[in-house]
N, C-alpha and C positions, 0 to 999 in steps of 0.2 A: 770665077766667083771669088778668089781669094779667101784672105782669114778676115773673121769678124771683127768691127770697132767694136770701141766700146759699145757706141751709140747703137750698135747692130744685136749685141748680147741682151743690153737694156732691153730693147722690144721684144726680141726673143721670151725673156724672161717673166716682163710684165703683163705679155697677153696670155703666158700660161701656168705661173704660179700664183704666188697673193703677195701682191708689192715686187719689188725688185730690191732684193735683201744688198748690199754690197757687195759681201766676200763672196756671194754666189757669181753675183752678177759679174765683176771682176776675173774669177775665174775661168770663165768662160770665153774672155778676150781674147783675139790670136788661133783662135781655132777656127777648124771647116764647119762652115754648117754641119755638112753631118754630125760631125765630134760633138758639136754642142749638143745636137739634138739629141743626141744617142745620151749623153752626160743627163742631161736634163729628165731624158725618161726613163731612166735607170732608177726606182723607187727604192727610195730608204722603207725599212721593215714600218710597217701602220699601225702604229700604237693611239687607240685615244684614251681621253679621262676612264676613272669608274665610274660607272651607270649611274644617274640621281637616286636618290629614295623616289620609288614606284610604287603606289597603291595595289596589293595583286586587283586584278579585275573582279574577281568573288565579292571582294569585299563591297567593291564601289556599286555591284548589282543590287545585294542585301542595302546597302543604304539608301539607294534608290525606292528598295521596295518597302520601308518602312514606312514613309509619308511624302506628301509633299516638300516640308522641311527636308527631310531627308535630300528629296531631288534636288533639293538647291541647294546644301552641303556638300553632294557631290560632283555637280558641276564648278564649284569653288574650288575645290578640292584638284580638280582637273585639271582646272584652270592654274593653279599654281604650279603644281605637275609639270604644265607643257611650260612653263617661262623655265622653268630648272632646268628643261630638255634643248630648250632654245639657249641656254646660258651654257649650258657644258659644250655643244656644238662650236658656239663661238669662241670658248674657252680653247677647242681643240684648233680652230683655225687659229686663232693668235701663237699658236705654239705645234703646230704639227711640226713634223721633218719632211714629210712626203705634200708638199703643198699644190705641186704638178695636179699628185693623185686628187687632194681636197676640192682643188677648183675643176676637175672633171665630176667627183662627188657632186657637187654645189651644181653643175649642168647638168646632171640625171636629176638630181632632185627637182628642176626646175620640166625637165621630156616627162619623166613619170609622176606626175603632181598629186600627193595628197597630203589633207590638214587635220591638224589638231580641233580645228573648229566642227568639222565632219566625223573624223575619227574618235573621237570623245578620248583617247583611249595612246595616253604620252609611250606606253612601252612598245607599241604595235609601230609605232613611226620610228621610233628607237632601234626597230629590229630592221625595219624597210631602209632608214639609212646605213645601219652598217651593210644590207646586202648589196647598195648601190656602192658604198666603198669598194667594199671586197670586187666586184664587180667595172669599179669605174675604170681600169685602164685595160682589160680583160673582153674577153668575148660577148657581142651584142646579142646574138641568137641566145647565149647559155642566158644571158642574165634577163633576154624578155622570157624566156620561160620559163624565171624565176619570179620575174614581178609579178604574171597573170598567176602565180600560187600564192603571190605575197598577203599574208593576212590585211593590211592596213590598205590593200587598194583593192581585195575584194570588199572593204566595208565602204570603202570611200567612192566606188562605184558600182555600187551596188551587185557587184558577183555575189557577194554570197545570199541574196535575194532571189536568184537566176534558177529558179527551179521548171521541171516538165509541167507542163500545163499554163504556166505563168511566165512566160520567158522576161527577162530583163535587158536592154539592150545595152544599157550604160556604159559598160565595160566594149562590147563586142564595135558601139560606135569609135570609142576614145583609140580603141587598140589599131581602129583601122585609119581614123581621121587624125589624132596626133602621137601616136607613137610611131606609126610605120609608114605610111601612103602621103597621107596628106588630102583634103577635098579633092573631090575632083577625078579619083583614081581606084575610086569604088561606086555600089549603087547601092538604094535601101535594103535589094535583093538578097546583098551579102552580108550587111550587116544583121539583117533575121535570122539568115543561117548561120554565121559565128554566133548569134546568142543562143541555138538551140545548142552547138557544139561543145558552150560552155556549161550547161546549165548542171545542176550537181555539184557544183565548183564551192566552196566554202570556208568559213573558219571556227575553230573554235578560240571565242576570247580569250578565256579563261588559262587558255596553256599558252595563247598565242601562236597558234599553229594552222596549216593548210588541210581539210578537209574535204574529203569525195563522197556523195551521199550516189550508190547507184540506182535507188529508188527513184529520187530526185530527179535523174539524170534523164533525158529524153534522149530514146538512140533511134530515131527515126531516120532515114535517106534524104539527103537534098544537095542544091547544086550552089558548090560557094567557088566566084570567079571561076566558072568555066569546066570546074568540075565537082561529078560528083560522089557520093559515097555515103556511110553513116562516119561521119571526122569526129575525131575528138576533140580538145579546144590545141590538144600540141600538136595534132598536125595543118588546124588551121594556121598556125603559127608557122611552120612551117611552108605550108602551101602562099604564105601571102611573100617569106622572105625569099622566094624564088625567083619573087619580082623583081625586073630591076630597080623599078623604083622606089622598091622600099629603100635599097642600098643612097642610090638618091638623092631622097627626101635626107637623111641622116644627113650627105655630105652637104646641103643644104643650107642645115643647120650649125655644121660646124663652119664652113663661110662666115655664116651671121653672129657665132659666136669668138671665132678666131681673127678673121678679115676686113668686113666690113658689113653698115647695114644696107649697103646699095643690094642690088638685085647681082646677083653672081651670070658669070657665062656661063651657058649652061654645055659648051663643051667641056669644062672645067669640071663641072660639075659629074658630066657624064663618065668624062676618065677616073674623077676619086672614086665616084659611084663604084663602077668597074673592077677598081682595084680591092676595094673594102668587100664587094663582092664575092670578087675572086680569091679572099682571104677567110672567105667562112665567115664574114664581120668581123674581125680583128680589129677592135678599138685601136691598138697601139698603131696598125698599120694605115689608117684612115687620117689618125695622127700626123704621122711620119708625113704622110702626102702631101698632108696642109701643111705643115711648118716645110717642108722642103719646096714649095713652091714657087715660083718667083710672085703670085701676087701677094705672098704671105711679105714676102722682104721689099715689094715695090715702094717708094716713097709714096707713092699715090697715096698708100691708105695707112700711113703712118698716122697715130695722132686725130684716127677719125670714131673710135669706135669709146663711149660715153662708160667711164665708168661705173659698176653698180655701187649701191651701198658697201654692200661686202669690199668691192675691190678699195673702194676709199677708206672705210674707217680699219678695216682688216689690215688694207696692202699699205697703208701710211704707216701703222703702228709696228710692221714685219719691217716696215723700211728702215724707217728714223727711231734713233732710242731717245724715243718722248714716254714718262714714266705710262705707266698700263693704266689703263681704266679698267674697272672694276668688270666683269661678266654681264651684270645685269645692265649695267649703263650702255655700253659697249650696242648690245643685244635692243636696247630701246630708239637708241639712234639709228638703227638697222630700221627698226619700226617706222619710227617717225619719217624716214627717208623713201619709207615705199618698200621694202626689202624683210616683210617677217619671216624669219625663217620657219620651216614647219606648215608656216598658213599663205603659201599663194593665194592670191586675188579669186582664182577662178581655177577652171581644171586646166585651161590651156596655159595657167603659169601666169611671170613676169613677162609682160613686152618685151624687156630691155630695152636697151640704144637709147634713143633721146627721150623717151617715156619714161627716164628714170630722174629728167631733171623739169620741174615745172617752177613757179614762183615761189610756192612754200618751203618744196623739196631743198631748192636753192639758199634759202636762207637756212636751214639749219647745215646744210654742207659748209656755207661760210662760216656762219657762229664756230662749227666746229673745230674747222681748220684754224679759224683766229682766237679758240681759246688754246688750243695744241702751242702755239707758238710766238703766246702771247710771251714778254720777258717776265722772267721771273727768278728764282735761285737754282727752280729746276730746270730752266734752259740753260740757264746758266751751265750748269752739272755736265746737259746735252754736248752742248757747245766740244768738250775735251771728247767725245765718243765719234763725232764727226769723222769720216776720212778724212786725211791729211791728202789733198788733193790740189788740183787747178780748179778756179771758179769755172772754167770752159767746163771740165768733166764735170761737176756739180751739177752743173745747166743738164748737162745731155743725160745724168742721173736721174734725175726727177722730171722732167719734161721730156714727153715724146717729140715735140717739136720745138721750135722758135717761140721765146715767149713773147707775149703781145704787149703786156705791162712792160716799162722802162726798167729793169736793173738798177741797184741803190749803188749810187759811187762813193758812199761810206764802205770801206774794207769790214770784213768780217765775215764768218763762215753761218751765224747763226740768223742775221740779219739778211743772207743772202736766201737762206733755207726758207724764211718768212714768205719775203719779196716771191720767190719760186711756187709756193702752197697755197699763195692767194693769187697769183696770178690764174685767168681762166684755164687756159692750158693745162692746170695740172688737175682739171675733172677727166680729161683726155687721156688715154693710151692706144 
């Protein structure tokens, strides 16, 4: 296998941080794959912003219950809330140290999906993403037994509705269809019986916290996947990660999110499965598997998988030192692009892949790139912060492959960076 090129650390780096910073990406040249990969997942200490100004929840209840007026005060009210909560996020991705960590953050967020449009409630999602941090390069069992307690997705799929008598299934479907299994590898059977398992499951808003109502709770006998018992909703959870599919379904995803969006082999699949498995869930190790794999380094699928919002307007501005745009602008081109943070589309999340580029989409990725690197005093500035490099390594810098645009035969380092950002190629990593 040798030591890695440049061109080999680049991809390394851009399908698992945000951009491909230089001194990073440089550093990593000349080493073994492992060395890099071990380097790379070696997490600086996670530090983000302090918290926005948050309404306590007491308050926004009493406003609600004063009038109508009121009700539409406090949906305002919220509603500005969550753009603060979506503005500091982005703030943290433009400036984190741990970026490995943030772009696995940004893929739970997208496995355990819920919004501020649902949630009414900006400090509940505030709480749900730092436990998906804390959580993102760490143990998958600890942390689904963390989000089935997480206040913001009992509200947002209705667990905390899930009471005896009245079961709710929302949660008991979602936990089985897109968190662990996937269609196909359960039946209605077992989704009734994780809703009774879970029922008594709750929150209280007001403190922000996980609640167990044993009134609430129905301890009846029944049979989920094959066995049965009176379960509680943590040993359904457990009962279902026995599977091997759940293990799976996961490596599945990390294909689709590290590799490609073609259909994986599913021997490939069966051995990460296996392995993730046979590690208790071990995020890092399931990791380790995919980046050390050879389809992860095959040229095959270099250059094939569609950047998101995030990875564009985040990973350009981590890249190249083009002055910062502001948090909130930042945060609206995210919008505009298809990519709200906080409010996916649906509960199954973003698409991704090529779902992320359509004819509107397209046109504001342009505009953008071509006002980044329009000429001006500030490129000018840019220009001197440039590596002092070969136009070849520039090319393999910024482009996962060969670009398709012609190269400008005017010399210059800032006009080359142009020519590179608007070629199609660089929507690609």
């Amino acid at each position: 296998m040798g030591r890695l090129s440049f061109s080999d650390t680049r991809h390394l780096v851009t399908r698992t941080a945000l951009g491909a910073e230089w001194g990073g990406t440089k550093a990593l040249e000349g080493k073994t794959r492992q060395e890099a990969i071990n380097i790379l997942l070696t997490s600086a200490p996670i530090r983000t912003p302090g918290l926005p100004a948050l309404t306590p929840w007491a308050n926004v209840t009493r406003m609600k219950q004063q009038s109508n007026m009121g009700k539409k005060r406090a949906r305002k009210m919220m509603k500005i809330e969550g753009q603060r909560l979506k503005n500091w996020w982005i703030k943290h991705l433009l400036h984190t140290d741990a970026p490995v960590n943030e772009h696995m953050t940004l893929f739970w967020h997208n496995h355990f999906t819920s919004s501020l449009e649902k949630v009414e409630q900006p400090h509940l999602l505030y709480l749900q993403n730092q436990l998906l941090r804390k959580n993102a390069m760490g143990n998958f069992r600890k942390m689904l037994h963390a989000v089935a307690r997480d206040p913001a997705m009992l509200v947002y799929l209705d667990g905390n509705k899930n009471i005896k008598g009245s079961p709710n299934e929302n949660f008991a479907r979602e936990l089985l269809e897109l968190f662990t299994l996937g269609r196909g590898h359960y039946n209605e059977t077992d989704v009734k019986a994780a809703a009774i398992a879970f029922t008594g499951w709750g929150t209280d808003r007001n403190k922000g916290t996980y609640t167990y109502s044993q009134v609430k709770h129905d301890p009846r006998t029944f049979t989920f996947m094959g066995k049965t018992g009176a379960f509680s909703g943590d040993q359904i959870i457990d009962i279902i990660l026995e599977k091997p599919r759940a293990a799976e379904y996961l490596a599945e995803k990390f294909w689709k999110e590290f590799i490609s969006d073609n259909h994986p082999d599913p021997r490939v699949i069966k051995r990460w499965g296996a392995k993730f498995k046979k590690s208790n869930y071990s995020i890092k190790v399931l990791l380790k598997e995919v980046l050390n794999s050879d389809q992860f380094w095959s040229s095959k699928y270099r250059g094939t998988l569609t950047k998101s919002p995030v990875d564009l307007v985040v990973g350009t501005l981590r890249t190249l030192p083009f002055p910062k745009l502001s948090a909130g602008k930042l945060s609206h081109i995210c919008q505009l692009l298809g990519q709200d943070l906080f409010d996916p589309p649906t509960v199954k999340g973003w698409s991704g892949g090529t779902a992320w580029i359509d004819t509107q989409t397209l046109l504001v990725r342009t505009s953008l790139l071509n006002k980044l690197t329009r000429h001006s005093k500030a490129s000018e500035k840019m220009q001197s912060y440039l590596p002092k490099s070969t136009g070849t390594e520039v090319v393999e810098w910024l482009l996962p492959i060969a670009p398709v645009l012609p190269l400008p035969t005017t010399p210059g380092k800032r006009r080359m960076v142009r020519a590179l950002m608007l070629d199609p190629v660089y929507q690609l990593k």
